[in-house]
VODREN-576474 format. One record per residue: residue in three letters; x, y negated, z of N, C-alpha, C in turn. Coordinates in steps of 0.001 Angstrom, whole numbers, always signed. Each point is the difference from the previous one (the first is absolute). Layout:
BEGIN
type  n.x  n.y  n.z  ca.x  ca.y  ca.z  c.x  c.y  c.z
ala  X  Y  Z  X  Y  Z  X  Y  Z
...
***
This chain:
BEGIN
type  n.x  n.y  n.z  ca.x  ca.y  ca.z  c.x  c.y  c.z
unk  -54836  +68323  +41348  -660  +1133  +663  +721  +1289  -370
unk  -40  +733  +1116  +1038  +1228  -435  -815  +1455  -583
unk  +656  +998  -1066  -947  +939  -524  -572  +509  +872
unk  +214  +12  +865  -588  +1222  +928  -752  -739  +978
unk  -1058  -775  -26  -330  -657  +489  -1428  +582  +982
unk  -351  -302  +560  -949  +1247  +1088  -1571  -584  -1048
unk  -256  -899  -30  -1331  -696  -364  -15  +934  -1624
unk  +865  -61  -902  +149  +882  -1236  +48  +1093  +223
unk  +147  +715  +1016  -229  +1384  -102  -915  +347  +783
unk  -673  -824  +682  -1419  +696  +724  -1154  -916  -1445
unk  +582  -625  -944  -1112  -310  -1101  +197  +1239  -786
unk  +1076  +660  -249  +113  +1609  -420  -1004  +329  +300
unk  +604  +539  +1516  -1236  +1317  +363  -1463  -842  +92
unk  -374  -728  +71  -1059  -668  +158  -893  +694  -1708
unk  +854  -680  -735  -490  +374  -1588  -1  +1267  +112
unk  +791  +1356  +164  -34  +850  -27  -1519  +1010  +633
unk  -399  -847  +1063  -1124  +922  +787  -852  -306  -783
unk  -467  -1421  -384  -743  +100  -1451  +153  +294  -1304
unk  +1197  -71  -856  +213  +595  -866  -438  +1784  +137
unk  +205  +911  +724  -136  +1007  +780  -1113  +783  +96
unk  -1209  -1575  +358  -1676  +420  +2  -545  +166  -1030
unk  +814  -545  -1090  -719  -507  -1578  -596  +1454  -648
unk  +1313  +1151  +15  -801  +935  -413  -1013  +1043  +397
unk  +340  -17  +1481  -1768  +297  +1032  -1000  -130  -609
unk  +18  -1508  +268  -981  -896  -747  -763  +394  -1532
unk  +1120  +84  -850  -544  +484  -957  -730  +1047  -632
unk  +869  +1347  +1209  -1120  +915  -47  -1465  +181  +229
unk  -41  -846  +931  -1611  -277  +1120  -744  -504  -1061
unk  +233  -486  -1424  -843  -882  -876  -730  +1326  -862
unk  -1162  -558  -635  -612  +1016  -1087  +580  -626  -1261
unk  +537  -991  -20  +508  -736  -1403  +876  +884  -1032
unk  +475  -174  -807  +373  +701  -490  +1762  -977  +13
unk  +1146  +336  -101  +1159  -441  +74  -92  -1618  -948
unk  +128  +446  -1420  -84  -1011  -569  -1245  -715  -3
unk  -1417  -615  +902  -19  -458  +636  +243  -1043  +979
unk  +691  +877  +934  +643  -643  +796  +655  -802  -82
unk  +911  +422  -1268  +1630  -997  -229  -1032  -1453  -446
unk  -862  +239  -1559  -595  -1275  -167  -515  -1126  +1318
unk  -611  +1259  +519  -758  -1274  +1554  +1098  -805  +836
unk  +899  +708  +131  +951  -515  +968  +755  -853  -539
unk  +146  -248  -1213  +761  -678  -599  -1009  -1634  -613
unk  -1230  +513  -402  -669  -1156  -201  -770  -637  +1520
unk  +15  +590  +798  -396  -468  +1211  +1343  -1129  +937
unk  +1001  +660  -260  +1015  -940  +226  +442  -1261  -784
unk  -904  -94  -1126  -46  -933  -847  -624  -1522  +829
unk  -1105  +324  -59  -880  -1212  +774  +746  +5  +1389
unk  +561  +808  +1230  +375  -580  +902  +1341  -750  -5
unk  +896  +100  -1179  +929  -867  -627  -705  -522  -544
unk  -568  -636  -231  -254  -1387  -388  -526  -769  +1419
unk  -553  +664  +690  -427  -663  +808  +1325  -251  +1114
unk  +533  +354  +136  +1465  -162  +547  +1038  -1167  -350
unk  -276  -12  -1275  +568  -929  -811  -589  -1542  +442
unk  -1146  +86  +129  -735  -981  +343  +120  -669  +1265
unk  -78  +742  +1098  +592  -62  +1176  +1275  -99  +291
unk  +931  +1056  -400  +1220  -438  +555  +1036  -618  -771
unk  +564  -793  +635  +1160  -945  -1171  +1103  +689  -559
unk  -297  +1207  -1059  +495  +567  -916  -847  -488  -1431
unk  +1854  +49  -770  -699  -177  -1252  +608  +827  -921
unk  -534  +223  -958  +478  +1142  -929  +68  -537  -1527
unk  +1316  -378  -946  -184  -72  -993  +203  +963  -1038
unk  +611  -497  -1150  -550  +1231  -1000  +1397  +685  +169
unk  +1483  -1083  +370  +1217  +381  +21  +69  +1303  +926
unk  -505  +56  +1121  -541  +808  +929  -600  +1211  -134
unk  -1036  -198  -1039  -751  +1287  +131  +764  +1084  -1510
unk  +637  -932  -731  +1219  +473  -572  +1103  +1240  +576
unk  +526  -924  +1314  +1127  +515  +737  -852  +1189  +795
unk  -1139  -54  +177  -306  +1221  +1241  -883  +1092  -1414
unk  -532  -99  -914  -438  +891  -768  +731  +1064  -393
unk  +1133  +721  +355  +785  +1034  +93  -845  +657  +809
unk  +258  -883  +1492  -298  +1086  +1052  -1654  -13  -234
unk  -1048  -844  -296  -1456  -28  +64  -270  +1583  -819
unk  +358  +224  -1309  +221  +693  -736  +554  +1524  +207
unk  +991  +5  +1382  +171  +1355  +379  -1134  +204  +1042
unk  -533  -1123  +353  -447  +681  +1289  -1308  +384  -70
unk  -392  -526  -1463  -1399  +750  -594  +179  +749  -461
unk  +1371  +957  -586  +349  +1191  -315  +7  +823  +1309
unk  +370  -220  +942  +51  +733  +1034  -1215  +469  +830
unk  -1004  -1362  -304  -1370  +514  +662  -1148  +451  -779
unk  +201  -39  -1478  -494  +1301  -742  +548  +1345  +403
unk  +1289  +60  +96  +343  +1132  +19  +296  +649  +1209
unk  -306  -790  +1333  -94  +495  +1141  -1483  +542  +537
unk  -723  -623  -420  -1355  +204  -142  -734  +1509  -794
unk  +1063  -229  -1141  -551  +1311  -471  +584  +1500  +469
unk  +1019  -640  +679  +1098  +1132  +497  -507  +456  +1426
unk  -677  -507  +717  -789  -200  +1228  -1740  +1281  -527
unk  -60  -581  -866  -1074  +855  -501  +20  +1430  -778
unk  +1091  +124  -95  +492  +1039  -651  +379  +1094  +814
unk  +678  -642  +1041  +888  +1014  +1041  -533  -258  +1716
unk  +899  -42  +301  -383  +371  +1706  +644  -1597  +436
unk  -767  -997  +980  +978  -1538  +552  +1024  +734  +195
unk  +478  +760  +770  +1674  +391  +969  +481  +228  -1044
unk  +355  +739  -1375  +650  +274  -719  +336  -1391  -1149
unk  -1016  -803  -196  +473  -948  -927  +553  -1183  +387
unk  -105  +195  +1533  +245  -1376  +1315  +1854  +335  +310
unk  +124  +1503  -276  +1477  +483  +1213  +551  -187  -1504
unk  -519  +351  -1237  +976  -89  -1376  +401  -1370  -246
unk  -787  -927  +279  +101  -1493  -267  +1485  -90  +1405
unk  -46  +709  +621  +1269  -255  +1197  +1083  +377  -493
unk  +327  +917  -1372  +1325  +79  -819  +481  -1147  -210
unk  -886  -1706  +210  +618  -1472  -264  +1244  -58  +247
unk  +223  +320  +1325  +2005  -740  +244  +675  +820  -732
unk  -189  +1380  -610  +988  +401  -734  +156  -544  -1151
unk  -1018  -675  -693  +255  -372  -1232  +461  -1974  +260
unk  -259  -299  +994  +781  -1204  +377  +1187  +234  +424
unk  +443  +572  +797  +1695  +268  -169  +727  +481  -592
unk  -943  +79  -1258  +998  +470  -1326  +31  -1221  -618
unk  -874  -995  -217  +461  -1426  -322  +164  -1315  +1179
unk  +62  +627  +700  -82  -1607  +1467  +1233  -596  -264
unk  +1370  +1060  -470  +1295  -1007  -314  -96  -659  -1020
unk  -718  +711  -1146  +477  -930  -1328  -912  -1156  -10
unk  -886  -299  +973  -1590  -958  -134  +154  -773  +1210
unk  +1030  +234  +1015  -116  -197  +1025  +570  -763  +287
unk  +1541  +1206  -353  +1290  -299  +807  -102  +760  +1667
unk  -769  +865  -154  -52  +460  +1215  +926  +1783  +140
unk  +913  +38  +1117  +764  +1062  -470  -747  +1453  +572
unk  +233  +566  -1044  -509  +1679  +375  +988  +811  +984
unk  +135  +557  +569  +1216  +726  +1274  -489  +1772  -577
unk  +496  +557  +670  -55  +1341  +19  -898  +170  +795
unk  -440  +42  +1015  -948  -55  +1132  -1308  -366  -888
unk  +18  -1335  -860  -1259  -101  -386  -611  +1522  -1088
unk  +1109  -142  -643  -349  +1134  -990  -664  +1287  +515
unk  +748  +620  +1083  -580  +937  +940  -1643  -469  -118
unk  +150  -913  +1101  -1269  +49  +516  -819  -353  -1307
unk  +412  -512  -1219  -883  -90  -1186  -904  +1625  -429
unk  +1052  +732  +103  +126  +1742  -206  -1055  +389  +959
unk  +241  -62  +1106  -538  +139  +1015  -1787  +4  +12
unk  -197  -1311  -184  -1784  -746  -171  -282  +433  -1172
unk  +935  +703  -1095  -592  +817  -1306  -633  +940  -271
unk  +1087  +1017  +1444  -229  +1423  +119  -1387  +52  +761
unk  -134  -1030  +1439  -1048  -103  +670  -1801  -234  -811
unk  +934  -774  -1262  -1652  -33  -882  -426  +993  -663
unk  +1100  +876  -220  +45  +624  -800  -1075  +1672  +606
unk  +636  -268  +1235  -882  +1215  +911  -1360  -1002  +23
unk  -541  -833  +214  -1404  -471  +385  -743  +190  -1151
unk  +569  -125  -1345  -782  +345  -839  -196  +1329  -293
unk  +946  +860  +551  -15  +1225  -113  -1525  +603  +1037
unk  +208  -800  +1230  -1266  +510  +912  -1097  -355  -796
unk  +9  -1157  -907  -1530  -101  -303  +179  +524  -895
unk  +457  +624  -1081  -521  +1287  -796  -309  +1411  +402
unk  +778  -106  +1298  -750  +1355  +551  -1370  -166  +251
unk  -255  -1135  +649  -1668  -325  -98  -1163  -4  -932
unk  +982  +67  -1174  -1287  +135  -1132  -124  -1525  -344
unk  +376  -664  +572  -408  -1848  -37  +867  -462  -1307
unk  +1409  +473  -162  +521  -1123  -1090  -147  +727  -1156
unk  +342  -616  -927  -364  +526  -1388  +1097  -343  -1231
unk  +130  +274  -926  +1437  -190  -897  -655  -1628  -299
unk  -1180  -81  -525  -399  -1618  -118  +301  -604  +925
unk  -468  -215  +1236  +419  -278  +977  +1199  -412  +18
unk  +862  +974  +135  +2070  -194  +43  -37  -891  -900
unk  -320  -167  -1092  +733  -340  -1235  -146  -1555  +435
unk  -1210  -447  +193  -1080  -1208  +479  +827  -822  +1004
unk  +565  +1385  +976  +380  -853  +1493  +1738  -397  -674
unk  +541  +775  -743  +1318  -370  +118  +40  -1283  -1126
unk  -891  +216  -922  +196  -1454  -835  -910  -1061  +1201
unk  -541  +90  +642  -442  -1409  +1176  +1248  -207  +434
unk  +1049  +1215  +511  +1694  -119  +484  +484  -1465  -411
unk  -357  +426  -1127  +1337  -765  -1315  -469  -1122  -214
unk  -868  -692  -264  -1332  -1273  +221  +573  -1039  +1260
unk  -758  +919  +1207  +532  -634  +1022  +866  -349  +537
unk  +1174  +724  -702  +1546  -612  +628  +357  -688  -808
unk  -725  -109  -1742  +706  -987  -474  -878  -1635  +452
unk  -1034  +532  +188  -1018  -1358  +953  +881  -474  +1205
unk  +450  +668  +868  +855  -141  +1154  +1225  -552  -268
unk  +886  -150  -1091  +1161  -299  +136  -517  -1321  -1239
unk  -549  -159  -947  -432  -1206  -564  -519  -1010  +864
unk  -1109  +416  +1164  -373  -815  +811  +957  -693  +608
unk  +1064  +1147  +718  +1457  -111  +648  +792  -1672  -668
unk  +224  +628  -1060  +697  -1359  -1204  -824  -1395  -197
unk  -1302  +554  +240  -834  -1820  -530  +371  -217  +868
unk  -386  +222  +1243  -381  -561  +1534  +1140  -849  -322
unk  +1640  +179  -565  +836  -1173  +595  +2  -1512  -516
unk  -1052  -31  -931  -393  -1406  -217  -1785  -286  -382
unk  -754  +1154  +932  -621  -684  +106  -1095  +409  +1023
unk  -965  -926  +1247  -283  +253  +1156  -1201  +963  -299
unk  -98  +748  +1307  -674  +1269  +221  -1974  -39  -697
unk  +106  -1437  +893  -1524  +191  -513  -18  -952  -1697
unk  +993  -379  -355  -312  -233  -1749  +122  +1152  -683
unk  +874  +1303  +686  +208  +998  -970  -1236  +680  +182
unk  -805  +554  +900  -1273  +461  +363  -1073  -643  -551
unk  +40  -716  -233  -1443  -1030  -616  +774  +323  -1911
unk  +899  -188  -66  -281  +614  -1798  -35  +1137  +122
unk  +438  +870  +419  -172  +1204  -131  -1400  +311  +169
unk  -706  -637  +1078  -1349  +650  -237  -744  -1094  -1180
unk  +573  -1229  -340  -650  -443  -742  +170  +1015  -1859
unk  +1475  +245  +132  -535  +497  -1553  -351  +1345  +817
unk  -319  +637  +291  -649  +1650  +779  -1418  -622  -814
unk  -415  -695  +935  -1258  -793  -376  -500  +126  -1635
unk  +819  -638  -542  -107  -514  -1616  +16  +1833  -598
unk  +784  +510  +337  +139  +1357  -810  -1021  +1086  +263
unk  -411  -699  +1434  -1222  +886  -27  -1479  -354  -797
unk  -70  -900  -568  -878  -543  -397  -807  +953  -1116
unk  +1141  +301  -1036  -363  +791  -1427  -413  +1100  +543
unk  +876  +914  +892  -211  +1185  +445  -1382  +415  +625
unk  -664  -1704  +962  -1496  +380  +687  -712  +299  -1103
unk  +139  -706  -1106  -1050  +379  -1157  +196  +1089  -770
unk  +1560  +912  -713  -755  +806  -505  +352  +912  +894
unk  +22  +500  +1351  -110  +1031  +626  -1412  -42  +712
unk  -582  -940  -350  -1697  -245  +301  +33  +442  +1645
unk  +916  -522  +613  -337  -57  +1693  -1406  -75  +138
unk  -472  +257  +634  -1636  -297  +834  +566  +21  +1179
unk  -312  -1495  +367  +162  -117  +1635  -1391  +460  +718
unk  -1337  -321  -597  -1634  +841  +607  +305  +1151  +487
unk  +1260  +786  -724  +303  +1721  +675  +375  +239  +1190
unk  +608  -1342  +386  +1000  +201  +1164  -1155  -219  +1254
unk  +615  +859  +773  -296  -68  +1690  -45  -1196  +683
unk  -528  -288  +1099  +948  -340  +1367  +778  +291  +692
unk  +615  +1126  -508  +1269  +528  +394  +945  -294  -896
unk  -392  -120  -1576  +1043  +211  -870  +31  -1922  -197
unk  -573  -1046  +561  +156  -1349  -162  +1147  -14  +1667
unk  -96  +682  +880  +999  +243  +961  +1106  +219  -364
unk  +215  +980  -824  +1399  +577  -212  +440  -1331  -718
unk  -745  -170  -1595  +921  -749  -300  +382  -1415  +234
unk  -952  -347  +1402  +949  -1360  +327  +684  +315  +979
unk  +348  +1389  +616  +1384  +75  +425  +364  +202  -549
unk  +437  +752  -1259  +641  +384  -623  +730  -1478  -845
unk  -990  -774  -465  +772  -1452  -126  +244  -1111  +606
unk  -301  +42  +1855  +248  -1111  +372  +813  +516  +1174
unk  +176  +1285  +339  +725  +383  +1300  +1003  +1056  -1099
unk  +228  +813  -144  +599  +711  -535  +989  -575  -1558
unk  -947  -1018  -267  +446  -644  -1569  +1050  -1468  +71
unk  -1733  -1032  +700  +755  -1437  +112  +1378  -186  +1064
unk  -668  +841  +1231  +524  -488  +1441  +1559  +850  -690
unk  -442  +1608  +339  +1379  +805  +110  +823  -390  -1133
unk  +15  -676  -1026  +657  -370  -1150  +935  -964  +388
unk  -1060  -1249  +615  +638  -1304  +231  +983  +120  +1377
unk  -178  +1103  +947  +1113  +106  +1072  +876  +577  -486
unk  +222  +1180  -1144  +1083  +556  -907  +1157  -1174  -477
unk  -709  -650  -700  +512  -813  -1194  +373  -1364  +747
unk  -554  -538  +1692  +1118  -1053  +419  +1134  +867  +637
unk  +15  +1071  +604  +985  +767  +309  +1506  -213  -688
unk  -135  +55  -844  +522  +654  -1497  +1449  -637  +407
unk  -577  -1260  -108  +1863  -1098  -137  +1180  +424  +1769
unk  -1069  +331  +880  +861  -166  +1262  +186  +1561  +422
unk  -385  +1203  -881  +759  +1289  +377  +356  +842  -1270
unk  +1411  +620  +274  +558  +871  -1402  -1402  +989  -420
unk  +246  -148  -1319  -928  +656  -710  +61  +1717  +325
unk  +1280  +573  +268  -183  +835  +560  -495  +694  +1499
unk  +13  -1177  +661  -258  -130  +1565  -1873  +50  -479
unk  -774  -1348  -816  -1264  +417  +389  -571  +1107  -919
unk  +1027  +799  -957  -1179  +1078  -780  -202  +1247  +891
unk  +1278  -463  +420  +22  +1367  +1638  -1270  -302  +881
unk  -377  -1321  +518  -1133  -367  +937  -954  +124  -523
unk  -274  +155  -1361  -1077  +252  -720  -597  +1443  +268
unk  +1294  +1161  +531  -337  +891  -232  -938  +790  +971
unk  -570  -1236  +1318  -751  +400  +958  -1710  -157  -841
unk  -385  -121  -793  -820  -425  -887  -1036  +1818  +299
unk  +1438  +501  -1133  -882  +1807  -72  -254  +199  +1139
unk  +198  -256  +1379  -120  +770  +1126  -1653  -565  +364
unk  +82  -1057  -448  -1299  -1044  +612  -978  +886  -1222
unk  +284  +420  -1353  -1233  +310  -337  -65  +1439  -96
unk  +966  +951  +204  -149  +1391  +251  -898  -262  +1457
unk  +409  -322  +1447  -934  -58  +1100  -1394  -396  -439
unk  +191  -814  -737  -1729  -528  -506  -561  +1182  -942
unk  +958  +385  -810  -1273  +831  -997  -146  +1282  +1087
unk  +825  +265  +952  -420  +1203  +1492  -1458  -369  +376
unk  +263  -782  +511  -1250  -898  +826  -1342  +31  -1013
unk  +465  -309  -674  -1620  -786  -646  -310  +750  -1316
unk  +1325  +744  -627  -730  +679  -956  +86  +1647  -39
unk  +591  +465  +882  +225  +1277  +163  +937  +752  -288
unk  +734  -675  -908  +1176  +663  -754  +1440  +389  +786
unk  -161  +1314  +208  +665  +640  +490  +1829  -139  -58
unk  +667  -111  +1120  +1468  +9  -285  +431  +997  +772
unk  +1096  +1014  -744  +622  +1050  +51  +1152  -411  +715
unk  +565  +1073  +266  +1445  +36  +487  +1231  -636  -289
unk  -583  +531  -1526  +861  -153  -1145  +817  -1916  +13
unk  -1567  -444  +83  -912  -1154  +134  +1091  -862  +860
unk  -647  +306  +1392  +710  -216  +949  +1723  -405  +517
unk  +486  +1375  -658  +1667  -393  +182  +360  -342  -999
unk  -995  -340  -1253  +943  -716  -1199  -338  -1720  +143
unk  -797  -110  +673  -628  -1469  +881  +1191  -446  +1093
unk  +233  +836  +528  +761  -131  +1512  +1476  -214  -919
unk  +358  +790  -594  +1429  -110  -859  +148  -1629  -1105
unk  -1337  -415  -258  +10  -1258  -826  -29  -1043  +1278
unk  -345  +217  +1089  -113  -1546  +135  +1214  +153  +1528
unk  +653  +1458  +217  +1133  -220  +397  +1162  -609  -517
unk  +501  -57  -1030  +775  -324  -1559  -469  -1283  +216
unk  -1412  -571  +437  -482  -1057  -469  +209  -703  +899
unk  +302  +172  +1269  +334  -496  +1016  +1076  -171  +238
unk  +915  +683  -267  +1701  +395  -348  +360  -2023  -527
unk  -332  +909  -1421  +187  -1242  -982  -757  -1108  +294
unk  -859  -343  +908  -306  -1692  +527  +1186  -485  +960
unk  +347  +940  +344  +594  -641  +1674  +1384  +48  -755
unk  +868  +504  -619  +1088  -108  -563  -217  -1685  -1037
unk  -735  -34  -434  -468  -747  -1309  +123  -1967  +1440
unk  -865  +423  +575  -55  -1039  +1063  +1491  -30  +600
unk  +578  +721  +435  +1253  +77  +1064  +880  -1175  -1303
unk  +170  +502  -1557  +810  -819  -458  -574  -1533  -719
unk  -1211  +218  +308  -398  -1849  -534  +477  -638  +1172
unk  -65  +622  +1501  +380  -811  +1216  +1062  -21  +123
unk  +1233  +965  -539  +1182  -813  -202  +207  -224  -1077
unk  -518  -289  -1198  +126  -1215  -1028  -113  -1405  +431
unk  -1419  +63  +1034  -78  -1246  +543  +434  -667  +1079
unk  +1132  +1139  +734  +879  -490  +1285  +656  -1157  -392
unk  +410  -695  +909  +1170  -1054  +307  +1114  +398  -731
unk  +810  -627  -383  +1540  +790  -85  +1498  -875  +657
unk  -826  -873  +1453  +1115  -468  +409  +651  +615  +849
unk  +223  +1467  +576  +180  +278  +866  +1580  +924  -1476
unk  -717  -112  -908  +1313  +366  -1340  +1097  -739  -637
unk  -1143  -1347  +383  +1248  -1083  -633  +1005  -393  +761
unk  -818  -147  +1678  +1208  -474  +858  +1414  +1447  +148
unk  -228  +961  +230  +799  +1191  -304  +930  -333  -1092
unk  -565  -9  -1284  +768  -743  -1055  +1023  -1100  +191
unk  -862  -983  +474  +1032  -902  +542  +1156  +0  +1183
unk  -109  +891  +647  +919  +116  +915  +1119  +675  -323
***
C-alpha cells in the first residue's frame, strides 16, 4: 500500500474533526479538569475490556511493555491539555498545539529517514509565525493567561512526543493492540488518582456524563484509533500537517457554542497556519507518489 494512500488520509481528517471537538467539549462541562482526565481514562477502562472480549485482539504483557511509552505520554498530554483548556481560551491552546510539524521536522530525518528541503523549513517558519499571531489575538482578549501559555506549550511537547512514539510502535504493532494498552494502562493509572483526588461522580451533570463520553469514546477511543492506524501508510510529516485542521474544528466550535471571541489577529494567524499547512501536505504527498512510482520507464532508458 502506498504512503499516500486516500483511505489514511481521510482517517486523518476524520480523527482530526474529533480530536478538534474534545476541547469544546470540555469547556461545556462543570467538572473540574482533573476530573475529567480521571473519568475519561477510567471509563475507557471497562470499554477495553469489553472489546477485548469481543474482538479477536489479544494483548500480552510483551505488548503492553512495547506501547507503555506512548500510554504514558498520552496521559501526560491529557492532564495537561485539559488543564491548559481551563486555564486559557480553546483557540489559543488548540492553534499552539499546531507548532507540531515544526518540532517534527526537526526530527522526521533522524527518526524517520524522512528528508527536510528548504521549502519545508519555510513553511515550518511560516505555521510558527501564524501561531504566533493567534495567540497574540487571544491575549488581546483578556482570554490567555501566562499559566495558560506555559500549560499549552508543555501539552506542545507531550503530544508530539505521543505522536512520533505512537509513529515508531505502530511498525510492529497493529492499530487496535496499540489502542487497547494504551487505554488499558490509562485505565490502571487512573485508578490511584480517582481516590486521592476524591472525584465525586454524584457532582456531575447530564451534561458533564455527555462530555465525558465524548470526550472518551469520540474524541479519545475513535479519534486516537484513526490517528494511530494511519501512522504506517503516511510520512510522519505529511499527517502532523493533517492534524493541523484539528484547531480550526475547535476554534469554529468554541465561536459557536462558547462565545469566545476571535480577532483579527486571530484570524490571519489561522489563515497563515493552515496555508503553510496546506503547502506542506500537498508537497509531502506529491513525493510519497513518486517514491511510489514505477521506475520502468528509467530502467528501459538505462538500458538503451
Amino acid at each position: 500500500m502506498s504512503h499516500n494512500s486516500p483511505r489514511a488520509v481521510g482517517a486523518v481528517l476524520a480523527s482530526t474533526v474529533l480530536l478538534g471537538s474534545g476541547p469544546v467539549a470540555v469547556r461545556l462541562a462543570n467538572l473540574g479538569a482533573d476530573d475529567i482526565v480521571v473519568l475519561r481514562l477510567l471509563l475507557a477502562l471497562p470499554i477495553t475490556c469489553i472489546a477485548l472480549v469481543l474482538a479477536p485482539c489479544r494483548v500480552d504483557l510483551r505488548t503492553l511493555l512495547r506501547c507503555a511509552p506512548g500510554a504514558l505520554l498520552f496521559a501526560l498530554h491529557l492532564v495537561l491539555f485539559f488543564a491548559a483548556v481551563r486555564a486559557t481560551g480553546v483557540a489559543d491552546v488548540t492553534f499552539v498545539q499546531a507548532m507540531q510539524p515544526v518540532l517534527v521536522l526537526a526530527v522526521a530525518g533522524r527518526l524517520f529517514g524522512e528528508s527536510m528541503t528548504r521549502t519545508s523549513v519555510v513553511l515550518a517558519f511560516g505555521g510558527t509565525t501564524g501561531v504566533a499571531l493567534v495567540v497574540f489575538g487571544s491575549v488581546t482578549t483578556g482570554v490567555a493567561n501566562l499559566t495558560g501559555e506555559l500549560l499549552a506549550v508543555a501539552n506542545l511537547v507531550a503530544w508530539t512526543a505521543y505522536f512520533l512514539v505512537s509513529k515508531r510502535t505502530r511498525t510492529g504493532v497493529s492499530a487496535l493492540r496499540y489502542q487497547t494498552s494504551v487505554n488499558l494502562i490509562g485505565g490502571v493509572l487512573a485508578i490511584p488518582f480517582f481516590v486521592l483526588l476524591r472525584v465525586d461522580v454524584t457532582a456531575a451533570s447530564a451534561k458533564d456524563w455527555l462530555v465525558v463520553a465524548h470526550v472518551t469514546l469520540g474524541a479519545g477511543i475513535v479519534g486516537q484509533l484513526l490517528l494511530n492506524w494511519a501512522h504506517p501508510f503516511l510520512r510522519v510529516t505529511t499527517s502532523s500537517v493533517l492534524v493541523l485542521c484539528a484547531p480550526v474544528v475547535a476554534a469554529i466550535g468554541a465561536a459557536l457554542l462558547l462565545d469566545q471571541p476571535i480577532t483579527g489577529w486571530s484570524v490571519a494567524g489561522g489563515a497563515l497556519v493552515l496555508l503553510c499547512a496546506a503547502k506542506a501536505s500537498l508537497i509531502a504527498l506529491e513525493r510519497n507518489r513518486a517514491d511510489s512510482a514505477p521506475v520502468r520507464s528509467t530502467t528501459l532508458k538505462e538500458t538503451t
